[in-house]
N, C-alpha and C positions, 0 to 999 in steps of 0.2 A: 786635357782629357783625363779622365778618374781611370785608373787601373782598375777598380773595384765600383761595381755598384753602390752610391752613394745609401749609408745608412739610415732609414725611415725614422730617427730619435724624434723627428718633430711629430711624428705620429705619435710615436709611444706613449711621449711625455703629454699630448692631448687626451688618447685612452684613458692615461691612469689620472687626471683630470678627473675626466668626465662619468669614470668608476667612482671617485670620493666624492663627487657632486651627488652623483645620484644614491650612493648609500647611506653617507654620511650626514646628510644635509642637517637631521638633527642635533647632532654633534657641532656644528658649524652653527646653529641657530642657538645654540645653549651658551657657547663661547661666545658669541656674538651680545647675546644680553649677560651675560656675565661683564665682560669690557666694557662697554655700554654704561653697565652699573657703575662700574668702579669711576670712570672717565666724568661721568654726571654728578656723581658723588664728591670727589674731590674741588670740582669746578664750581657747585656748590656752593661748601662751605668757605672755596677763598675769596666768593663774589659777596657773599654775606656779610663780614664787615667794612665798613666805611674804608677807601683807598689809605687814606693818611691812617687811620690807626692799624692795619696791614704792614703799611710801611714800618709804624713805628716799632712793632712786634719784631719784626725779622732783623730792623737792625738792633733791638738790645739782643736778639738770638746770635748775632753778629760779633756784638761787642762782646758778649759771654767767652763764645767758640776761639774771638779769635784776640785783635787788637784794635785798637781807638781808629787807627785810619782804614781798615777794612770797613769797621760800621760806621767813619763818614763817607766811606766810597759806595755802602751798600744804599745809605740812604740818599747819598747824590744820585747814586745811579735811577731805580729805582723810581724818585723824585721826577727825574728826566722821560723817564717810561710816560709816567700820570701824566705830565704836561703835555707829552709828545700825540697823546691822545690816543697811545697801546694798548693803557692797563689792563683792559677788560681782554684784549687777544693776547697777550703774556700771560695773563694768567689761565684759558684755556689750553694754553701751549703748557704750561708747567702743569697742568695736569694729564695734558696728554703723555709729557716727557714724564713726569712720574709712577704714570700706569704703567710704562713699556720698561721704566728700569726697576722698580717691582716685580714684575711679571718675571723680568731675565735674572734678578737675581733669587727670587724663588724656583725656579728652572735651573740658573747655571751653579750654584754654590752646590746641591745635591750632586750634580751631576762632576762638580770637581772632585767632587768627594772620591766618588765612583772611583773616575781616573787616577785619582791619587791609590786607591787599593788593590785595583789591578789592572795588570800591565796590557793583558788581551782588550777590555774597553778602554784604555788611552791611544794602544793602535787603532783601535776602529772609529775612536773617535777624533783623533788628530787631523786625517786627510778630511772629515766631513769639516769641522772649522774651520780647515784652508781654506775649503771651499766656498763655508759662510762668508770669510769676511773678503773674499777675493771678486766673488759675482757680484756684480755692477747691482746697487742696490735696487735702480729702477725696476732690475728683474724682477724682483719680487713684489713689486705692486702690481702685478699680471694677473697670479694665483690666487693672491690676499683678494681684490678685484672677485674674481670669479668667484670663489669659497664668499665672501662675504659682504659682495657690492659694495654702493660707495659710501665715504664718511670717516669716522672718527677710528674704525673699528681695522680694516684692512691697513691704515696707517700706524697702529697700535701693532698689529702682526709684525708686519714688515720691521718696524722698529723695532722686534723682541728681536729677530731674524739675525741682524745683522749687526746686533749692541751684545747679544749673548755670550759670544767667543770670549771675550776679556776678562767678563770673572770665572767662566771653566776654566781657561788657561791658567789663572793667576790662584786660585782656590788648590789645584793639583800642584803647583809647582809649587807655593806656599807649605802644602801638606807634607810632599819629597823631601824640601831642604832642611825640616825640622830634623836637628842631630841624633844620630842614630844612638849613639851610646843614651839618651834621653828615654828614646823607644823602647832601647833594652833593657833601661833600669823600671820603668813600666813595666813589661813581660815580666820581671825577675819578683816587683812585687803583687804581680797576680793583678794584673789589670783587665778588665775586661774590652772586648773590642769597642765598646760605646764608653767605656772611662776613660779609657786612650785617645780617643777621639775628640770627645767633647772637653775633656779636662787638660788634655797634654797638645797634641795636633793644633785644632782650631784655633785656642788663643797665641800660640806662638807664630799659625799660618796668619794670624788674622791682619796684621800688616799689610803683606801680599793679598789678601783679600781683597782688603781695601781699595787697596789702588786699582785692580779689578773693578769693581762697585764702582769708582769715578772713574774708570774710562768706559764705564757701560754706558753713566749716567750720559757724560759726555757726546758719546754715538747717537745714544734715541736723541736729543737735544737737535743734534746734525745734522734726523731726518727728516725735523718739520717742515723742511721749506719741500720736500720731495714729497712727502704725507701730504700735503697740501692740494699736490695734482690730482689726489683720486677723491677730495671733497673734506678731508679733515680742517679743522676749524684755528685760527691762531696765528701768531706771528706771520708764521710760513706765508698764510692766503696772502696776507699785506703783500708781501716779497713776491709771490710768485704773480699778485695781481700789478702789481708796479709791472715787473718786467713784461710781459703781455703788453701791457700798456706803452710801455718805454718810459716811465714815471721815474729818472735818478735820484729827484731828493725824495720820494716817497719811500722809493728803495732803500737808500742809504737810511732813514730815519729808521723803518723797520729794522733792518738789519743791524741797527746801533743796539736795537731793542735786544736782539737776538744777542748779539756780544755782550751786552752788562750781565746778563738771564746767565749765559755760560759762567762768565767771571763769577759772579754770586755763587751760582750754584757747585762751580770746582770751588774755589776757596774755600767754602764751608765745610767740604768733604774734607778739604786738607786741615784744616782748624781741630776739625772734629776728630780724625786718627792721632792729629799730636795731641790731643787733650787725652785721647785715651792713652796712649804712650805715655804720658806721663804718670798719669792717674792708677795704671799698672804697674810702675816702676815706684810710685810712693812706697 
């Protein structure tokens, strides 16, 4: 038995719902064909050319970034997608997973920023990214759902939702651990707060950046097969339509899809910060 009257939060949290439903809605209709656009667009132009010369592209992008057995892993992999009879939902998925780690990093790198310059918005915004990346993500296809029905579009949300945290975390802490006597020699020769920033801060955080950036990428990737429940298109549907089914090699097949797409996609990010790293250091 409750000591206290249990608190009405399911109410409140339906209110204020049903408040941004009914004010909002255009707001939420504008966002909605904005995603829309961008998720169509990309999906597009990867379906436009021929599978084999797709392939062949991203592995000499492979071979560039990285080393000879990354672009024949990229191109076996990859290779294995096309035959497996994927290509065409892997690459809606990579455009799905590319809208939502776009989205997070045009959203979280500004907002690292922030936290990196004052200390009152890294309090206030600390406990809310606990928050993000602790709430069970299925929550958030409830809202996303409601605000923007079903499809490609609430799946994109959610995915921004819960991949966001990683580069505001890693963007602030990146901005912090730049050496202070550096900052000070800046101030001493009249730097302004955006020379400081953009010339001193950024590329020394941008390391720590990075690795932000690929564990965003990484999250939205994560939550195709969950984006999948409320009608979003790609890998995930396969997965999630196997298990319904009880389908294990159809599952396992997808899911093999899903693992190379990861592999490719981190690798390349890591290829890509050491070639900068180096390319800085020449």
């Amino acid at each position: 038995m409750l000591m206290f009257p249990k608190l009405p939060l399911d109410e409140w949290v339906e209110s204020l719902v049903d408040v941004l439903e009914d004010n909002l809605s255009l707001v939420f209709d504008m966002i909605s064909a904005c995603i829309n656009g961008i998720v169509n667009a990309l999906a597009a132009v990867m379906h436009f050319p021929p599978a084999l010369l797709l392939i062949l592209a991203i592995t000499v992008v492979a071979y560039y970034f990285g080393r000879w057995k990354f672009a024949l892993f990229t191109a076996a992999g990859l290779l294995l997608i096309d035959n497996l009879g994927y290509w065409d939902n892997t690459l809606d998925t990579l455009a799905l997973v590319m809208t939502s780690a776009l989205i997070s990093i045009i959203i979280g790198i500004p907002f690292g920023v922030w936290c990196a310059q004052s200390e009152r918005i890294r309090n206030v915004c600390t406990p809310m990214l606990d928050f993000m990346q602790t709430m069970p993500a299925f929550v958030y296809l409830i809202p996303a759902v409601t605000f923007f029905g079903l499809g490609v579009v609430p799946g994109v949300i959610a995915s921004v939702i819960f991949a966001v945290p990683p580069t505001i975390r890693l963007t602030n802490l990146g901005i912090r651990q730049v050496a202070e006597d550096l900052v000070e020699a800046a101030d001493a020769f009249g730097s302004t707060g955006s020379q400081k920033l953009f010339k001193l801060q950024l590329p020394l955080a941008m390391p720590s950046i990075m690795a932000g950036v690929t564990q965003t990428i990484m999250l939205s990737l994560s939550m195709v097969v969950i984006a999948s429940m409320i009608g979003a298109q790609g890998i995930g549907a396969d997965v999630y339509r196997a298990v319904t089914q009880i389908k294990t090699g159809q599952g396992f097949e997808a899911g093999l899809a899903i693992v190379v797409l990861a592999i490719v996609m981190d690798r390349m990010s890591q290829y890509i910060l050491k070639k900068r790293r180096r390319g800085s250091n020449v």
